[in-house]
C-alpha positions in Angstrom: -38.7 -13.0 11.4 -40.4 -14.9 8.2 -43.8 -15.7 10.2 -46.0 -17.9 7.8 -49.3 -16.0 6.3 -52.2 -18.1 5.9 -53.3 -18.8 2.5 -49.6 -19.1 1.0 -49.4 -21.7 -1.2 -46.2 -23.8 -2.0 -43.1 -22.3 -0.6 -39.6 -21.7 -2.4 -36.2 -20.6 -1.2 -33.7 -18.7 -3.1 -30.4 -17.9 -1.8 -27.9 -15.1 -3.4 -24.0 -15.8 -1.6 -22.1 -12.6 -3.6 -19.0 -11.2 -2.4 -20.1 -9.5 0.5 -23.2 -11.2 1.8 -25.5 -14.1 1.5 -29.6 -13.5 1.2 -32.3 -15.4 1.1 -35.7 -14.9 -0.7 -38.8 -17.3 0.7 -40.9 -16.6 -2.4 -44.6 -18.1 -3.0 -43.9 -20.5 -6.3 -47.3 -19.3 -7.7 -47.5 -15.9 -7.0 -44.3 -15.0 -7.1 -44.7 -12.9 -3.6 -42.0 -12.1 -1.3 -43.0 -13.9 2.0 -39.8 -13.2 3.9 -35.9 -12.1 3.6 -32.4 -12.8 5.2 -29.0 -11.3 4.6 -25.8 -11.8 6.8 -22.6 -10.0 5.8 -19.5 -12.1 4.7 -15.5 -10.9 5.6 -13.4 -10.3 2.6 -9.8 -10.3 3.5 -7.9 -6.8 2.8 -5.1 -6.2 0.7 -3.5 -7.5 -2.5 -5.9 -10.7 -1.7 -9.4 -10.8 -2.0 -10.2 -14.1 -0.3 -12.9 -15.3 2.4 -13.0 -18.6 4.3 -15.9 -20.7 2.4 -17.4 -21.5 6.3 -18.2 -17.6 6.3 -21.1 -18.4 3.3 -21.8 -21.6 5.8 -22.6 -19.5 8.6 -24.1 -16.9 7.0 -26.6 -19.1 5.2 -28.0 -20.1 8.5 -28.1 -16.9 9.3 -30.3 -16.2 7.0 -32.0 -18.9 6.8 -33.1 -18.1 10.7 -34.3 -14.9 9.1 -37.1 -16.3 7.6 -38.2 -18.3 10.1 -41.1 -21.1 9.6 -40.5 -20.5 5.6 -37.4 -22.4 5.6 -39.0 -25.1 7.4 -41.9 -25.7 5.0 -39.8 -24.5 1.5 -40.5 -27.3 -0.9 -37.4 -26.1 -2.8 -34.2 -24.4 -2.6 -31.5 -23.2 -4.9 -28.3 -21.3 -4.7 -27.2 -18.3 -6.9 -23.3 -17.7 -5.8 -20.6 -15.4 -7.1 -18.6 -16.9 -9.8 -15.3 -17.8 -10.7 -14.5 -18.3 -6.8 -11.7 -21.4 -6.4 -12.4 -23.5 -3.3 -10.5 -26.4 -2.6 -11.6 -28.6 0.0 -10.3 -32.0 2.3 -11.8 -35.5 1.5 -14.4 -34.5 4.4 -15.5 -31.0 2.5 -13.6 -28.5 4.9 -11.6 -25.9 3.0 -8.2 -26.4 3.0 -7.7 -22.6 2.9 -9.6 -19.4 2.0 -11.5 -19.2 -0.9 -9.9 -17.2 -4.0 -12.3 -14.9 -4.8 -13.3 -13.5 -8.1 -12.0 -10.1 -7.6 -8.2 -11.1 -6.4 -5.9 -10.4 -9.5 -3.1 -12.3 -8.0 -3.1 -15.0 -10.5 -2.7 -12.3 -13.2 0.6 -13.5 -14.3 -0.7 -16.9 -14.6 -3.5 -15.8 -17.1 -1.1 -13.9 -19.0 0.8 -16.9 -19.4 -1.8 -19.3 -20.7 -3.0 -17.3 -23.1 0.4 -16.7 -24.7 0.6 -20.5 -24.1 -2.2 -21.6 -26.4 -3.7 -18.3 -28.0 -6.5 -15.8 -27.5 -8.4 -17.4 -30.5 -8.2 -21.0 -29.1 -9.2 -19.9 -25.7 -12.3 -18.3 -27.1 -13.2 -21.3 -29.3 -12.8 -24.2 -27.2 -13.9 -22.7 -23.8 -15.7 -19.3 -25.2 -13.7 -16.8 -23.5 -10.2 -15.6 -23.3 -9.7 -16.2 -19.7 -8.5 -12.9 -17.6 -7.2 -13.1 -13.4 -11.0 -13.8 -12.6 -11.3 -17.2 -14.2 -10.9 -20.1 -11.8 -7.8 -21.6 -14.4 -5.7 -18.9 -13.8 -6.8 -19.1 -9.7 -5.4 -23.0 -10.2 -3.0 -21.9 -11.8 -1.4 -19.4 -9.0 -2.2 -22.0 -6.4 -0.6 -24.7 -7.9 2.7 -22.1 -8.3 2.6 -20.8 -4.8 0.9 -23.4 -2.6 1.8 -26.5 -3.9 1.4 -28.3 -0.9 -2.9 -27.0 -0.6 -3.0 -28.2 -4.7 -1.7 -31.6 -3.8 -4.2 -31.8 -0.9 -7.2 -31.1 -2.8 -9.7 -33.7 -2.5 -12.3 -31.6 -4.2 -12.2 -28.4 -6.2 -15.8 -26.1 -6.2 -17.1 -22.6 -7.1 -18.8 -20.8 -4.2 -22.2 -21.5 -5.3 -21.2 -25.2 -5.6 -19.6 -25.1 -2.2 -23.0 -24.6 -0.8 -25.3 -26.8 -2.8 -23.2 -29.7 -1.1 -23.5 -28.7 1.9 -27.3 -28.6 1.4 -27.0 -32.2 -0.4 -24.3 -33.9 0.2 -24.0 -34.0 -4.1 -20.7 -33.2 -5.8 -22.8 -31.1 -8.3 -22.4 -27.8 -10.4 -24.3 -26.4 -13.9 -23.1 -25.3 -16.6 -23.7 -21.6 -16.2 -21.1 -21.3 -13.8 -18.8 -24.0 -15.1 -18.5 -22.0 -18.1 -16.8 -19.2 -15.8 -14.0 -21.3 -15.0 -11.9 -22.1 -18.1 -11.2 -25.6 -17.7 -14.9 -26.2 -19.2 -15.3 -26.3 -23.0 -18.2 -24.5 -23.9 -17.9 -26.3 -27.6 -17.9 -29.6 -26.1 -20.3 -29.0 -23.2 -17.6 -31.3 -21.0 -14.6 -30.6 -19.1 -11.3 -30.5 -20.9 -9.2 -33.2 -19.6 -6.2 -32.3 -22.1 -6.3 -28.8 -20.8 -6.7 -30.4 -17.1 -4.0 -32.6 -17.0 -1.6 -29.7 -18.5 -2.3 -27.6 -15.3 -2.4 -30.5 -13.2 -5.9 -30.8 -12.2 -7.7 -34.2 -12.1 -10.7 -34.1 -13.2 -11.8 -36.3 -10.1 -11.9 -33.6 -8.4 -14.5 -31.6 -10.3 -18.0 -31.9 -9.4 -20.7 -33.6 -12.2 -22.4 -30.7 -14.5 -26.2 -31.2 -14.2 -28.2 -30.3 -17.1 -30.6 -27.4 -17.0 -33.8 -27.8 -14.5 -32.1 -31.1 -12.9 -32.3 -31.7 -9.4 -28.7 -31.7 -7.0 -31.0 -33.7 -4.7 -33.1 -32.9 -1.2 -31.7 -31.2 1.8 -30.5 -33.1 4.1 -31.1 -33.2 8.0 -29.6 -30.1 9.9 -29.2 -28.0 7.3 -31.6 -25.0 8.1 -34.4 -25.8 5.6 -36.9 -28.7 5.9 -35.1 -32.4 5.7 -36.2 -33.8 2.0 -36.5 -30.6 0.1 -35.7 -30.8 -3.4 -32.5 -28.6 -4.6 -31.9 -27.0 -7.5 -28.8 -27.1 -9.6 -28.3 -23.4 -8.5 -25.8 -21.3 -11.2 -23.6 -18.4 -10.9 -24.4 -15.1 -9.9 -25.2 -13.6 -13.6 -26.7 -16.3 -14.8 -29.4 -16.4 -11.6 -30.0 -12.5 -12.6 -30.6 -13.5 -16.1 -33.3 -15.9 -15.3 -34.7 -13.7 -12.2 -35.8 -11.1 -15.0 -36.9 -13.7 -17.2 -34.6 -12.4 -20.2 -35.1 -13.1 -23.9 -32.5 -12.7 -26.9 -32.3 -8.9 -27.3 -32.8 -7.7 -24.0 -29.6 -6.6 -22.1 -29.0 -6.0 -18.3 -26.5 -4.0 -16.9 -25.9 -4.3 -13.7 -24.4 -2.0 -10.9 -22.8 -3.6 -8.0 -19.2 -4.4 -6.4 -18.6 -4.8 -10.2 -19.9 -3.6 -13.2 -21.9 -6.2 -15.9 -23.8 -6.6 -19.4 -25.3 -9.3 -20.7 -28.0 -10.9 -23.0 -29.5 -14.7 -23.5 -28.4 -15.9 -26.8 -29.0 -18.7 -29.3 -25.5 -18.4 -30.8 -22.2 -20.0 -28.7 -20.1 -17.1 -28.5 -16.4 -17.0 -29.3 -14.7 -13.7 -28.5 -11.1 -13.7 -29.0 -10.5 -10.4 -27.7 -11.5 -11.5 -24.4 -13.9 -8.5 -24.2 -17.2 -10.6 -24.4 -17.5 -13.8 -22.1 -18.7 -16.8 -23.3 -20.9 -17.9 -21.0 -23.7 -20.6 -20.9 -26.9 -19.6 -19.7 -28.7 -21.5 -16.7 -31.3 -22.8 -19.3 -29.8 -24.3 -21.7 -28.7 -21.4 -24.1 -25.7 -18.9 -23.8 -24.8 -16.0 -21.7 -22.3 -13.6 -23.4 -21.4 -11.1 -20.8 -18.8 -8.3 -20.2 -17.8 -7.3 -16.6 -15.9 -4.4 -15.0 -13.9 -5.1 -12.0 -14.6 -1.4 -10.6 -18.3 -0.2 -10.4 -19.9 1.1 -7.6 -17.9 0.8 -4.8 -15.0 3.1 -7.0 -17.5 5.7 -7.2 -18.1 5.8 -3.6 -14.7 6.1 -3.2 -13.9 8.9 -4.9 -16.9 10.7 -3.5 -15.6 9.6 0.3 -12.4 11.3 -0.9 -14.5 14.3 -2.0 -16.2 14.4 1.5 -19.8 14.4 -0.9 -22.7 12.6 -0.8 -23.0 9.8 -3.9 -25.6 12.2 -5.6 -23.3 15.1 -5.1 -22.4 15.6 -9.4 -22.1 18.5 -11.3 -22.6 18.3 -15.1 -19.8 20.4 -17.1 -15.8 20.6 -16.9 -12.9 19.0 -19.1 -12.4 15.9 -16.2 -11.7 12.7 -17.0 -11.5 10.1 -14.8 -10.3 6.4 -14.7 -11.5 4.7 -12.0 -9.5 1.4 -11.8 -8.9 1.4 -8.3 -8.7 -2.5 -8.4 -6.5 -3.0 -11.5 -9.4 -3.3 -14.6 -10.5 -6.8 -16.6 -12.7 -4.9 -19.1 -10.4 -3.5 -20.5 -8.3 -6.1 -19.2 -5.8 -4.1 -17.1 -4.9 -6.1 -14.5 -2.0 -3.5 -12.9 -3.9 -0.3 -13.3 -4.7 2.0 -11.4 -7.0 5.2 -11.6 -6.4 8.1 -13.5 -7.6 11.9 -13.1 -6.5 14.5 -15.9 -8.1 17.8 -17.2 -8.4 19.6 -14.1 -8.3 23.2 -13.9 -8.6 26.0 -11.5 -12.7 25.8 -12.1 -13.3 22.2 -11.8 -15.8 21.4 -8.9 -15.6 18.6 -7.0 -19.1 17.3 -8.2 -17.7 17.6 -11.8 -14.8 15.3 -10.8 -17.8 13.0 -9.0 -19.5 12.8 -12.3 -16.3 11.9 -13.8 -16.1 8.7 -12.1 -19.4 7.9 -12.8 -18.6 8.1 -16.2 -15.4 6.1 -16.0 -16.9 3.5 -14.0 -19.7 3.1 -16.7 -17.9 3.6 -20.2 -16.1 0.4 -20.9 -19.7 -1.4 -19.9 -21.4 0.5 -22.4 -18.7 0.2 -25.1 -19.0 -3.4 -24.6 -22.9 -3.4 -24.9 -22.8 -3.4 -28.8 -20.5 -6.9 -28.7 -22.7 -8.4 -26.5 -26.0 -8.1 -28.2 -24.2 -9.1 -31.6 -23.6 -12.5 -30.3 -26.7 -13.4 -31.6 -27.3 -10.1 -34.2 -29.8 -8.8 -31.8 -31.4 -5.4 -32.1 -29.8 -3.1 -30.1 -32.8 -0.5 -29.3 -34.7 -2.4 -26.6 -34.1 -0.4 -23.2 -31.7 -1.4 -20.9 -32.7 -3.1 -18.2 -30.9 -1.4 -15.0 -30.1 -3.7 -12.0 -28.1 -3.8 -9.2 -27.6 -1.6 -6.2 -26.4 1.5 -8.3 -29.8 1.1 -10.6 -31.5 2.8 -7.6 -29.5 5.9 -7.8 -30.3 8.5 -9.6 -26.7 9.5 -10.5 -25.8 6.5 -11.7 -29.3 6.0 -13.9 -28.9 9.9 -15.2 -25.0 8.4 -16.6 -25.9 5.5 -18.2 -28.8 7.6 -19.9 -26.5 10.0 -21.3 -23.6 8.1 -22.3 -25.4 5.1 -23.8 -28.6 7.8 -25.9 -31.0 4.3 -25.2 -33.9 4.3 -23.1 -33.6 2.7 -19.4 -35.6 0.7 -17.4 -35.2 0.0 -13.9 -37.2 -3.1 -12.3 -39.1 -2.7 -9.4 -38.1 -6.0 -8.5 -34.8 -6.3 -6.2 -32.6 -9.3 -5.6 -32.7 -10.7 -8.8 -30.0 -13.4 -7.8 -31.8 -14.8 -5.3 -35.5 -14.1 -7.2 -33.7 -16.1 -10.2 -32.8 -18.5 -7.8 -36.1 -19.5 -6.3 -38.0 -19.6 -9.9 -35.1 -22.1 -10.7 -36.3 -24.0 -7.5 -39.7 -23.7 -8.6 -39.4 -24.7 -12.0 -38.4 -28.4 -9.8 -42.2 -28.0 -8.6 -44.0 -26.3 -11.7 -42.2 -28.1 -14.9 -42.0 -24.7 -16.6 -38.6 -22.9 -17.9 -37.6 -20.9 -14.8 -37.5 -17.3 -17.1 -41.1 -18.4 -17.9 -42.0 -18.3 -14.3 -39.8 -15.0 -13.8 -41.8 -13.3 -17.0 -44.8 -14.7 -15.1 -44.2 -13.1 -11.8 -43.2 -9.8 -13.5 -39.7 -9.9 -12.1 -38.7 -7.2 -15.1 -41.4 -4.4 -14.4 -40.9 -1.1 -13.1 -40.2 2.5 -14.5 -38.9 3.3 -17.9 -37.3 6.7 -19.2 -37.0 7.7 -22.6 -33.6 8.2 -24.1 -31.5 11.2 -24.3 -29.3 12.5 -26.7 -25.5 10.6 -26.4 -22.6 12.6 -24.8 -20.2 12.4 -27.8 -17.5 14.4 -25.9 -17.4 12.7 -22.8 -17.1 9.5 -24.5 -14.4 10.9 -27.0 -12.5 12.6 -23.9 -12.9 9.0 -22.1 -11.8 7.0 -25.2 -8.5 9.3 -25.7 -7.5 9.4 -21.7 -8.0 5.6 -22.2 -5.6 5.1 -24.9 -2.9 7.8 -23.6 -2.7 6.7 -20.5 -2.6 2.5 -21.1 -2.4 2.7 -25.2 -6.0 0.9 -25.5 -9.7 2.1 -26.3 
C-alpha cells in the first residue's frame, strides 16, 4: 500500500490504461521519485474481436488507485495516458452502449480499405496526416455504423479510452490533440475536426469531445472518484504520446518500443504527411508533432512462438537460413491486415533457438525499416542511440536484435512506465508552469545503460526483405 513518507513534497498521479492493464504512478512533482504504484489487469475479449467493456478501465482504476493508498488522497494532480485509437460509444448518462473497439481488432479492415480508395492515400495524409489503417477510430465508425446500426444511432457521446476516463474523473467532455490525431476524423492541417469528412460517415460532431490545447486543465476530480475531491486534471493524451513526454524527447531522438505492439517515434517541428501510410502523422502532447510507425505484432508473437517451441524467451541461437514472419494478428506496418505468419528456410540442422531468433527478427524488422522515415519528418540525424522502451527493452534477446539489425547504438532507460511517468509530469506541469518534457529531462526519466553499436546483419535483413515480398509481394 502507497503509505505517505514524511518530507514528500507536492504529490502527482499518473495513470497508464493500455490494452491489458491500468497503472498508476504517485510521483513527487519535484523530485520526480516514485512514492507508490498500482496495476490491475483488464479482460480482452478472444477471437476475431479484440474488445473490452470501457467499465473494466473504471474498475481497474480504483483498483489501482487503492494501491497507493494515502497518495491518491493528497495528489494535487492527475492525468491519464490511455491506449489509442480505442472507439467507445456511450448513452446520454456516459455508460457504454457496448464494448469498447479496441486498437488491435482488424474487423473494420474492409472499411479502411474502402475509404482510402474513396478519397486517396495522398489526401488522407495531407488533411489528417496519416493514411488511416483498421486501427484508426474512422474505420472503427465506420464498421459500427455498417454492422450495428442500431448502437451508432444510439450514441450520445463518442470517446477514446484515455478520454473515457478523464470524464469520469471530471465530468468534462474533453480530449487533446495527441490522441485526436489517432482517430482520422481530426485534421492535423487544420488542428479541428473535419465536419465534411464527419457528416460523410455519419458522425455528428456533437458527439465528440472539445480538443484542449497543450498543458490546459480537463478540470478537478470530482467527489467519489478515488483521488482527492478538487484535484486538478490534466488533459491526459494517448499512449505514445504520454511515453514521448515521460522521456522528455527532443527532435532527433527516437524510441522504440517493445510491448503488445511494436513502435518508433520522434518529436518533430515539421507536420508530417505520409502517403504511404507507413509513418503516422501524429501530434505530439506539447504542441509539436509525433510521426510514429507501429507493428501490430511485437512481443507477445515472440512469446508465442517460443511457447510453441517449449523454450524459454532467451532461448536463441545465432546462425541458420530461417526466416520468419511473425504476423500472427494480421500486420498494419506493413499494412497487412489478413496475414498471417510465415516460416521458410528450414532444414534438417535448424535448431529451435535459431527459428526463436527468427521471430525476433521478424517482429523487429519492419520497425527498424521504418526508423529512417520517421526521423526524416523533420531531416533529423539519424545516429543518436535508440532509446529502448517497453517490456521487451528489458530482455536481452530482444536488445541483442535490435543491436544487430539496426548497426546503431542502444540505450535502455532505467526508468519504467513511461506512460504513466509521462502522465504525471503532464499533471505537474498544471502545478509547476514548465513544458512537461522539461520536467521529464529534469527527473532523468531517459537515463540508464547504453551499448555501443554493432556491425548490421546485411543478410538477415536481405533474407527478411525477400520472404517479405515473396510471400505478400511488398518490402
Amino acid at each position: 500500500m502507497g503509505r505517505v513518507v514524511e518530507g514528500v513534497g507536492r504529490v502527482v498521479l499518473g495513470v497508464d490504461s493500455s490494452t491489458q492493464s491500468t497503472k498508476v504512478l504517485a510521483v513527487d512533482a519535484d523530485s520526480g521519485e516514485v512514492l507508490a504504484r498500482g496495476q490491475a489487469r483488464h479482460v480482452v475479449s478472444e477471437g476475431a474481436a479484440r474488445e473490452t467493456d470501457p467499465e473494466v478501465w473504471w474498475r481497474a482504476l480504483q483498483d489501482a488507485l487503492a494501491q497507493v493508498g494515502d497518495y491518491a488522497a493528497r495528489a494535487e494532480a492527475v492525468s491519464v495516458g490511455g491506449q489509442q485509437h480505442g472507439l467507445v460509444v456511450v448513452d446520454g448518462d456516459g455508460l457504454p452502449l457496448r464494448p469498447a473497439l479496441l486498437w488491435n481488432d482488424v474487423q473494420s479492415a474492409p472499411q479502411a480499405a474502402a475509404l482510402v480508395e474513396r478519397y486517396g492515400a495522398a489526401w488522407w495524409a495531407e488533411r489528417f496526416g496519416s493514411v488511416p489503417g483498421a486501427s484508426f477510430t474512422v474505420t472503427k465508425w465506420a464498421w459500427l455504423a455498417q454492422h450495428e446500426p442500431e448502437a451508432a444511432k444510439a450514441a450520445a457521446g463518442v470517446r477514446l479510452p484515455h478520454d473515457f476516463l478523464t470524464e469520469r474523473l471530471t465530468g468534462a467532455a474533453v480530449t487533446d490533440r495527441g490522441d485526436v490525431s489517432g482517430t482520422g476524423w481530426w485534421s492535423t492541417a487544420a488542428e479541428a475536426y473535419d465536419e465534411a469528412l464527419l457528416a460523410e460517415i455519419g458522425l455528428d460532431p456533437a458527439l465528440l469531445p472539445h480538443v484542449l490545447g497543450p498543458r490546459e486543465a480537463a478540470g478537478i476530480t470530482l467527489p467519489g472518484v478515488g483521488v482527492r475531491e478538487g484535484a486538478l486534471v490534466a488533459a491526459g493524451t494517448g499512449d505514445n504520446a504520454a511515453a514521448a513526454l515521460g522521456l522528455g524527447l527532443a527532435p532527433g531522438q527516437a524510441a522504440l518500443s517493445l510491448g503488445t505492439s511494436g513502435t518508433v517515434y520522434t518529436p518533430s517541428t515539421a507536420r508530417p504527411a505520409d502517403p504511404s501510410g507507413t509513418v503516422a502523422g501524429f501530434a505530439g502532447a506539447d504542441g509539436g508533432w509525433l510521426p510514429l510507425a507501429c507493428t501490430l505484432n511485437c512481443t507477445l508473437a515472440v512469446d508465442k512462438v517460443a511457447s510453441l517451441l517449449s523454450l524459454d524467451r532467451e532461448a536463441v541461437e545465432s546462425g541458420g537460413s530461417v526466416a520468419l514472419l511473425p504476423f500472427l494478428d494480421g500486420e498494419r506496418t506493413p499494412n497487412l491486415p489478413y496475414a498471417s505468419g510465415v516460416l521458410s528456410g528450414l532444414r534438417h540442422d535448424t535448431t529451435p533457438g535459431q527459428v526463436l531468433q527468427a521471430a525476433y527478427d521478424g517482429a523487429a524488422y519492419a520497425l527498424l525499416a521504418a526508423l529512417d522515415q520517421v526521423l526524416a519528418v523533420d531531416g533529423s540525424p539519424a545516429d543518436a542511440p535508440l532509446l529502448l522502451i517497453g517490456g521487451g527493452a528489458r530482455g536481452t534477446a530482444w536488445r541483442e536484435t535490435v543491436r544487430r539489425l539496426s548497426g546503431r547504438a542502444v540505450q535502455v532507460p532505467a526508468a519504467d512506465e513511461l506512460v504513466a511517468l509521462g502522465a504525471a509530469a503532464q499533471a505537474a506541469s498544471l502545478l509547476t508552469g514548465e513544458a512537461p518534457a522539461a520536467i521529464a529531462r529534469r527527473w532523468g526519466t531517459a537515463q540508464g545503460v547504453s551499448y555501443e553499436p554493432v556491425t548490421r546483419d546485411e543478410a538477415a535483413l536481405e533474407r527478411l526483405g525477400g520472404e517479405l515480398t515473396r510471400a505478400f509481394g511488398t518490402a
